[in-house]
C-alpha positions in Angstrom: 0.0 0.0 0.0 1.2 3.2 -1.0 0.7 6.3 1.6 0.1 9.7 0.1 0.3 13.3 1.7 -2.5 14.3 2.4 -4.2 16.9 0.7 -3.6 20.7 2.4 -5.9 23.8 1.5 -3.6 26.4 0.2 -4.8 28.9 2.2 -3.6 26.2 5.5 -0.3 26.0 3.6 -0.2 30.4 3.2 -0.7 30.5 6.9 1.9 27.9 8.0 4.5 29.6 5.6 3.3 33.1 7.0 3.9 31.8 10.3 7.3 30.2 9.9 9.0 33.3 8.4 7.0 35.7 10.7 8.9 34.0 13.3 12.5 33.8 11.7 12.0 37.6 10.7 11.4 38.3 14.1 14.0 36.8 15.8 16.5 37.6 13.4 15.2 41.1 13.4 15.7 40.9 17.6 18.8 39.5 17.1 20.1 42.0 14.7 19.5 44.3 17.7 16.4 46.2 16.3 13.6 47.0 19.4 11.2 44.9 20.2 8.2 47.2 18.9 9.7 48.4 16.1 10.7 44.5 14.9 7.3 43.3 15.8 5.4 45.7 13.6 8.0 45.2 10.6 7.6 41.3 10.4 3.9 41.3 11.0 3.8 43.7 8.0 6.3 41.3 5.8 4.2 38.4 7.4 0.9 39.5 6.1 2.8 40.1 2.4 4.4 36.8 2.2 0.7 35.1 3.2 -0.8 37.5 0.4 1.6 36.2 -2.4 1.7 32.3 -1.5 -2.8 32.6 -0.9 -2.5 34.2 -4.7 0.7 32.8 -6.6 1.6 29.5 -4.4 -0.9 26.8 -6.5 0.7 24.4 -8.4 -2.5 24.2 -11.0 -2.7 21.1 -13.4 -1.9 21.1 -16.9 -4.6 21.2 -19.1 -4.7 17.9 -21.2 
């Protein structure tokens, strides 16, 4: 029997992407040595632009046949 992945709405897959490199812009934004604030604000804005381009762009559509 051959297991398959199982099938993920893209907008599940726009949030969990959203989510990921909210995160790493964060942290690297903390890191970096930016305010807390300031780096919050910045990566939520990024955040919200990165789940608006893979909701829109990140389908892989079928070929037509």
């Amino acid at each position: 029997m051959h297991l398959r992945m199982p099938s993920i709405d893209q907008g599940v897959q726009a949030f969990i992407w959203t989510l990921v490199f909210f995160l790493f812009m964060w942290l690297g934004a903390l890191a970096v040595g930016f305010s807390g604030p300031t780096s919050f604000v910045v990566s939520l804005l990024l955040a919200c632009g990165i789940f608006l381009l893979v909701r829109t762009r990140g389908g892989d559509y079928p070929r037509p046949r």
